[in-house]
N, C-alpha and C positions, 0 to 999 in steps of 0.2 A: 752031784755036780760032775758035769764030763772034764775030763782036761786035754790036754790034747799036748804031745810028743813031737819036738820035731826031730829025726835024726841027721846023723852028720850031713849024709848024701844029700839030704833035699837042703839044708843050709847052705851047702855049700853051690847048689846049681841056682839058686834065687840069688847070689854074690852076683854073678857074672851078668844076669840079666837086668837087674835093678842099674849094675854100674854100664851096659848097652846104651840101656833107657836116656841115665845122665849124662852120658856122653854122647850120646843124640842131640839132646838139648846144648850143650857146650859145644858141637857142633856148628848147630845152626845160628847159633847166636856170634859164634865166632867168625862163621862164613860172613853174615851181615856187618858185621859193625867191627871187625877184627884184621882188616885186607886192607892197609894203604897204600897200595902199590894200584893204581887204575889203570888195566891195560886198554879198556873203552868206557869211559866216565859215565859212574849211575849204570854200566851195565853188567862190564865184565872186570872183577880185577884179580888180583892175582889169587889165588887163594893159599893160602901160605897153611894154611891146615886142613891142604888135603890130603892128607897121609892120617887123618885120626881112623876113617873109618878103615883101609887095612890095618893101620896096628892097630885095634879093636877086634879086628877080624882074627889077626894071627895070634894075639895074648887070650880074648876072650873065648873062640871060637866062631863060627862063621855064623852061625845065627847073630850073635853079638854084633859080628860085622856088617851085615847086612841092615839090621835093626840100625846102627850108627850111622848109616849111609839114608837109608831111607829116610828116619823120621828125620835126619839132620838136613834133609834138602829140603824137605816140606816146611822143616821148621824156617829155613834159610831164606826161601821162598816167599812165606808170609811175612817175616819182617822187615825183607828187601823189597817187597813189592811185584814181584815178579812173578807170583803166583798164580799161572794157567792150569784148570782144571786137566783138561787132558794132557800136558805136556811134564806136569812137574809130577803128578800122581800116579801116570802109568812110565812113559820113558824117563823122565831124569831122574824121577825118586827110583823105579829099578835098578837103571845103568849103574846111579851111584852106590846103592845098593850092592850091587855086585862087587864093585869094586874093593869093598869091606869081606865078602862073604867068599870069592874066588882064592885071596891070600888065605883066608881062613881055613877054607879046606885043605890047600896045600900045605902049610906049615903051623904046626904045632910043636913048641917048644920042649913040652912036656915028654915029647917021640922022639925030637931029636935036639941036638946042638945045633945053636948057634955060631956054628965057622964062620970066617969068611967068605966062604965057597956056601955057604947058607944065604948072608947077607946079599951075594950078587946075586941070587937066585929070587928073591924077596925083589930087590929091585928091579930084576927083570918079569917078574908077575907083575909088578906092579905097569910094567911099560906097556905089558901086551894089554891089561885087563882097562887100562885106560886109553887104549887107542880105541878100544872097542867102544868103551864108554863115549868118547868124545865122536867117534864119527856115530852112533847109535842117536845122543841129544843134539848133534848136529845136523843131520836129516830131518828130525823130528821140528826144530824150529827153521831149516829150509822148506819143509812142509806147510807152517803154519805163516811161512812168510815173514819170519820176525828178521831173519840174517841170510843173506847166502850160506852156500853148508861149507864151500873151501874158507872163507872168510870166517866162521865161527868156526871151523876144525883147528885152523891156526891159533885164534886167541882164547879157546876154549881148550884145546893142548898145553899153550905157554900158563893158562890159571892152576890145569888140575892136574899134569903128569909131571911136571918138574917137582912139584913138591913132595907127591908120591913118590916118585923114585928118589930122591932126594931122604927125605923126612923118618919114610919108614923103617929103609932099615939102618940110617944114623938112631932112630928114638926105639925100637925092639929092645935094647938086651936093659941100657936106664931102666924100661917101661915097666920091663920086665921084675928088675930087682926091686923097683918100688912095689908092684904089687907084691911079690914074695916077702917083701916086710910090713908090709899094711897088712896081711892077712897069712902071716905063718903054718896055719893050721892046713894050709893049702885050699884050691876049690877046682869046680869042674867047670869046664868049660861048655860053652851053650850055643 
């Protein structure tokens, strides 16, 4: 009978990914049914959890972040209804992808401290890599004719960069000590 070994390393890089995975889905589910704030009713509202996929980005790693952004738009997508094959699967599942995966590359905890002079830095990632995002799925649905692109840059900004810069780095260092005590043994990031 074969058995099979798992060592510490691969333990601990399957942590980070599985918890990507559910936090995609908490995500998306959160985007849908979790936003009562309606900046354009049934379309756009605030998103008050858009800061999950860069802190997943900066605690997990940027593959994690990116994963959190992606499948959490697709997921968001199909239960809000809004789900266009080309626009939610190639630009706003990327954009917001990115927006998880750019913090993630720049900051790693594990490299360095968390200062304050960290914290504004985090915030300010957070502001360029979602201006990028919103004028990037703002074209894409001035393209497909769904909104003007100044008119959705505006209330597609007020949903998803306020709470980023806002969210991420007030929830990093909490986010942080909680996994450190969920999982002492440590893990690697993905």
């Amino acid at each position: 009978m074969k058995t099979t070994t798992m060592s510490l390393s691969e333990g601990n890089t399957l942590f980070p990914i599985v918890l990507s995975v559910v936090a995609a889905a908490a995500t998306g589910v959160l985007w849908a049914y979790a936003n009562p704030i309606q900046l354009v009713p049934g379309v756009i509202q605030w998103r008050i959890f858009a800061f999950l996929p860069p802190l997943v980005g900066i605690l997990l790693g940027w593959r994690s972040g990116f994963i959190c952004g992606y499948i959490g738009t697709i997921v968001w997508a199909l239960l809000a209804g809004t789900f266009i094959p080309a626009h939610s699967l190639i630009v706003d599942g990327i954009m917001v992808g990115l927006t998880g995966l750019v913090p993630g590359l720049l900051f790693d905890p594990s490299k360095s401290s968390l200062t304050r002079s960290a914290l504004f830095k985090i915030a300010a990632v957070c502001l360029g890599i979602g201006l990028v995002m919103v004028v990037a799925v703002s074209a894409s649905l001035a393209y497909l004719g769904i909104f003007p692109f100044w008119w959705a840059v505006g209330y597609l900004g007020l949903s998803d960069i306020v709470p980023m810069i806002i969210g991420t780095p007030l929830l990093v260092i909490p986010a942080l000590k909680i996994l450190k005590g969920a999982h002492p043994a440590g893990f690697g990031r993905f």
